[in-house]
Wavefront OBJ file of the C-alpha trace (Angstrom):
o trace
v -39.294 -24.622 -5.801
v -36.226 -22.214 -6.058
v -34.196 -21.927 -2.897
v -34.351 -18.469 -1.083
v -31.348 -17.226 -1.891
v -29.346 -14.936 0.727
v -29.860 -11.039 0.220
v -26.260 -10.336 1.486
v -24.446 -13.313 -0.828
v -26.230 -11.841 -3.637
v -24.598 -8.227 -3.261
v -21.230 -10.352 -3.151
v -19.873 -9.516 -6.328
v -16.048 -9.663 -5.783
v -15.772 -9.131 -10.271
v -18.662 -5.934 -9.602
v -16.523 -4.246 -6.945
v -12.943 -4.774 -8.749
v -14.098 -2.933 -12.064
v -15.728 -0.331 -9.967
v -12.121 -0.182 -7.842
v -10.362 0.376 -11.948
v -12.932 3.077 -12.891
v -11.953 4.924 -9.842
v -8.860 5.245 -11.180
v -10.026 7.087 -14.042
v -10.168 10.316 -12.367
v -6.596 9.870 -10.885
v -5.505 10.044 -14.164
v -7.564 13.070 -15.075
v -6.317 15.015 -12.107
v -2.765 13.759 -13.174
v -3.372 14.834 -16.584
v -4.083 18.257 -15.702
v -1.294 18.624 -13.694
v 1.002 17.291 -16.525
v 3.193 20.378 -16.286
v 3.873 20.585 -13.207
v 4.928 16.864 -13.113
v 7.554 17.640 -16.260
v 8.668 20.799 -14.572
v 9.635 18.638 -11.399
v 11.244 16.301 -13.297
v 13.460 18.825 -15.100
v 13.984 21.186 -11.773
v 15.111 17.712 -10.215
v 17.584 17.256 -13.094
v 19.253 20.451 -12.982
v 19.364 20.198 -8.957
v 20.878 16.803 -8.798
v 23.485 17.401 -11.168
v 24.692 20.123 -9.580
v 25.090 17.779 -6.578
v 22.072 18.066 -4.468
v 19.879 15.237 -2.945
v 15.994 14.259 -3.184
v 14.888 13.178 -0.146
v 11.160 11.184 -0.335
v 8.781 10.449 2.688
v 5.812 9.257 3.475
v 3.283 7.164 5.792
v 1.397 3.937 5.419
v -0.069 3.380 2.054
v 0.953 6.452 0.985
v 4.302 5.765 2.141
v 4.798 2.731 -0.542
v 5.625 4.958 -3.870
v 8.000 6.846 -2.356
v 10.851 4.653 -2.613
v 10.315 4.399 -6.082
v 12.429 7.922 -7.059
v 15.193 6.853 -5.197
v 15.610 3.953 -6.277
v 15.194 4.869 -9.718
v 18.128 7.443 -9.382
v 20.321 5.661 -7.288
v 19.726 2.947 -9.787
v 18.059 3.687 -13.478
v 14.987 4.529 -14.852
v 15.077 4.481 -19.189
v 18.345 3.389 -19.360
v 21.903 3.636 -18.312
v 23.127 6.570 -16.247
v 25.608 8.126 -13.378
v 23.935 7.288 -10.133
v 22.371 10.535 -7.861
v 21.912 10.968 -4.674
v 18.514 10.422 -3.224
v 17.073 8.937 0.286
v 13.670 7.474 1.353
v 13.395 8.507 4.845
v 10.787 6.424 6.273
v 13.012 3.273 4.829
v 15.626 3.970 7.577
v 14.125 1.304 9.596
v 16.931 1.936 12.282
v 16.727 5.724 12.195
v 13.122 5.453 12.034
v 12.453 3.324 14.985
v 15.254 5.138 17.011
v 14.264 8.306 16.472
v 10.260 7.670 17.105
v 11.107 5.979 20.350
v 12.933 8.912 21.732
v 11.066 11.698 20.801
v 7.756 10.420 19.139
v 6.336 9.917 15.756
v 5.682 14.145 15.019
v 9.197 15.242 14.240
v 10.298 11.627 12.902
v 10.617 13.311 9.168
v 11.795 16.854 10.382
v 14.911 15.038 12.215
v 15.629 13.235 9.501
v 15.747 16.123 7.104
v 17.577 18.738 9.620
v 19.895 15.482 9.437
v 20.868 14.913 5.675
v 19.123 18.207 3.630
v 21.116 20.937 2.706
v 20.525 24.192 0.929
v 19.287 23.936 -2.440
v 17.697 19.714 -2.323
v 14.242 18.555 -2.596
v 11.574 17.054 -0.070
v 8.912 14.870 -1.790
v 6.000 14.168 0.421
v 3.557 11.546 -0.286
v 0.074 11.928 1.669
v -3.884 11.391 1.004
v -5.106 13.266 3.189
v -2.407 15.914 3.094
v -3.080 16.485 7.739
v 0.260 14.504 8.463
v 1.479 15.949 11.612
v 4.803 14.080 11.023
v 5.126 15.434 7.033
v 3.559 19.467 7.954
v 7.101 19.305 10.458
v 9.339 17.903 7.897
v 8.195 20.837 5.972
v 8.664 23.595 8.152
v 12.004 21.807 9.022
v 13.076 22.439 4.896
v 12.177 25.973 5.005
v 14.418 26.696 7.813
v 17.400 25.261 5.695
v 16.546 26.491 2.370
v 14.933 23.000 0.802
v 12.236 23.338 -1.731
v 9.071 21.110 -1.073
v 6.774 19.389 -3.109
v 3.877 17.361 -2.695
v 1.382 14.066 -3.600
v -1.473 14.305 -1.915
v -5.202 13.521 -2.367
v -7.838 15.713 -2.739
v -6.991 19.462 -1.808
v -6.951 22.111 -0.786
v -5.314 20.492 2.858
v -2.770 21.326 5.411
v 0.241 20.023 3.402
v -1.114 21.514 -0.056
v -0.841 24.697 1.517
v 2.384 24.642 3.178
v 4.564 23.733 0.699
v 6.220 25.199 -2.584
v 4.318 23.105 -4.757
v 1.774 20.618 -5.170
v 0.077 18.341 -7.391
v -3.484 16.897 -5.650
v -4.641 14.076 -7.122
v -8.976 14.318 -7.007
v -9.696 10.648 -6.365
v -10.707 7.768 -3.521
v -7.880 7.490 -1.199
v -6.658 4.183 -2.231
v -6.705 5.700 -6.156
v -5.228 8.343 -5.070
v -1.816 6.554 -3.875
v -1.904 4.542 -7.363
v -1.847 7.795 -8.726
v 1.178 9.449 -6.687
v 3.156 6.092 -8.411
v 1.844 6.953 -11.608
v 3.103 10.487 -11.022
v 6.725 9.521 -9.788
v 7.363 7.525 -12.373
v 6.046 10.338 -14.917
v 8.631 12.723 -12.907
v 11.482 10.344 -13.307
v 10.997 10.194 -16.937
v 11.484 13.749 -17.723
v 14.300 13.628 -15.380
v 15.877 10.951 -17.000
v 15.105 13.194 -20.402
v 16.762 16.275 -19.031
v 19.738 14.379 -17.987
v 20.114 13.051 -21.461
v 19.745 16.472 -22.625
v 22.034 18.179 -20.757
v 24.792 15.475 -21.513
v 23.964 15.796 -24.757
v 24.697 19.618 -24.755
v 27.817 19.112 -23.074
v 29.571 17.090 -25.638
l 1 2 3 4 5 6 7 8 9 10 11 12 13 14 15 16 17 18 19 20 21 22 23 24 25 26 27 28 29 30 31 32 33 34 35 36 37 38 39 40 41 42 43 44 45 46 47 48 49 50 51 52 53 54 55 56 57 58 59 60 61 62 63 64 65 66 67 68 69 70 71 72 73 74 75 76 77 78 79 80 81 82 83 84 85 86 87 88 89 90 91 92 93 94 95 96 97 98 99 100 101 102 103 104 105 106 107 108 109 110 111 112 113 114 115 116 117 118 119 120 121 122 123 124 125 126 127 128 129 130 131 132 133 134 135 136 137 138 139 140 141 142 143 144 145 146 147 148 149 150 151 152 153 154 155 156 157 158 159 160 161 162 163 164 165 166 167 168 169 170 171 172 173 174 175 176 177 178 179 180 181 182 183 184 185 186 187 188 189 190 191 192 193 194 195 196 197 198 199 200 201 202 203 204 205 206
């Protein structure tokens, strides 16, 4: 006689629920896909901003705070291959300034502080967010416009709050935890045609 077998251990299918977690990404990449020019247009608008001595300034929260470090570092550092460094800040990775500044005058203008404090006229404010209703990132925004900072934005499915009140956004159609795969995805595909149109424009100049 067969053992009765437990109706909850036999929906336990830890291989089942991984492959359904990697077809999820599938439409991540679609949206990403079909936002392909807008990605490449970042990445040469960045270019042309950052060598004429501007900044990119990144932010984020939680899990959708994780990619955002990734441009940064990438032009502080490289991407492709060798280059002159440029400047560019994660904001919610100033642990100090980040702790400081939400104990004294809470979590809602933590990002708009920090950009009144190092944006100028003329940079770039990346803002990474799934479900685009931020209170803390919708402030940073508001606190660009005011000083002349362009805005873009990662979000999940739109239209939301941040997708409409910035310059430009790319919404990524997808669960929430795809959805922040794809904003890496889409970073790195912006660095690349940044690193491109830096190549380029050396290129010209010789």
């Amino acid at each position: 006689m067969q053992p009765v077998q437990d109706a909850g251990a036999a929906r336990f299918d830890p291989r089942r629920l991984v492959l359904e977690h990697l077809d999820a990404v599938t439409p991540a990449l679609e949206s990403l896909a079909s936002n392909a020019d807008t990605l490449a247009t970042w990445g040469v608008e960045l270019a042309e901003r950052l060598l004429a001595g501007q900044r990119l300034l990144a932010a984020g929260n939680g899990g959708a705070a994780a990619p955002a470090p990734h441009p940064p570092a990438a032009l502080v550092g490289r991407f492709d291959g060798e280059r002159d460094p440029f400047s560019a800040i994660s904001l919610h990775a100033e642990s100090s300034a980040v702790t400081a500044i939400a104990n004294d005058y809470g979590f809602d203008p933590l990002f708009a502080r920090q950009v009144k404090a190092h944006g100028r006229a003329g940079d770039v404010l990346v803002l990474l967010s799934t479900s685009g209703r931020s209170a803390n990132l919708l402030h940073a925004v508001d606190a660009a416009r005011a000083i002349g900072i362009t805005t873009w934005a990662l979000t999940g499915a739109g239209p939301n709050p941040l997708t409409d009140r910035v310059d430009e956004h790319v919404a990524i159609d997808a669960r929430s935890a795809n959805a922040q795969e794809g904003h890496l995805i889409a970073l790195h595909a912006m660095c690349r045609a940044f690193d491109a149109a830096v190549a380029h424009r050396r290129e010209a100049q010789r």
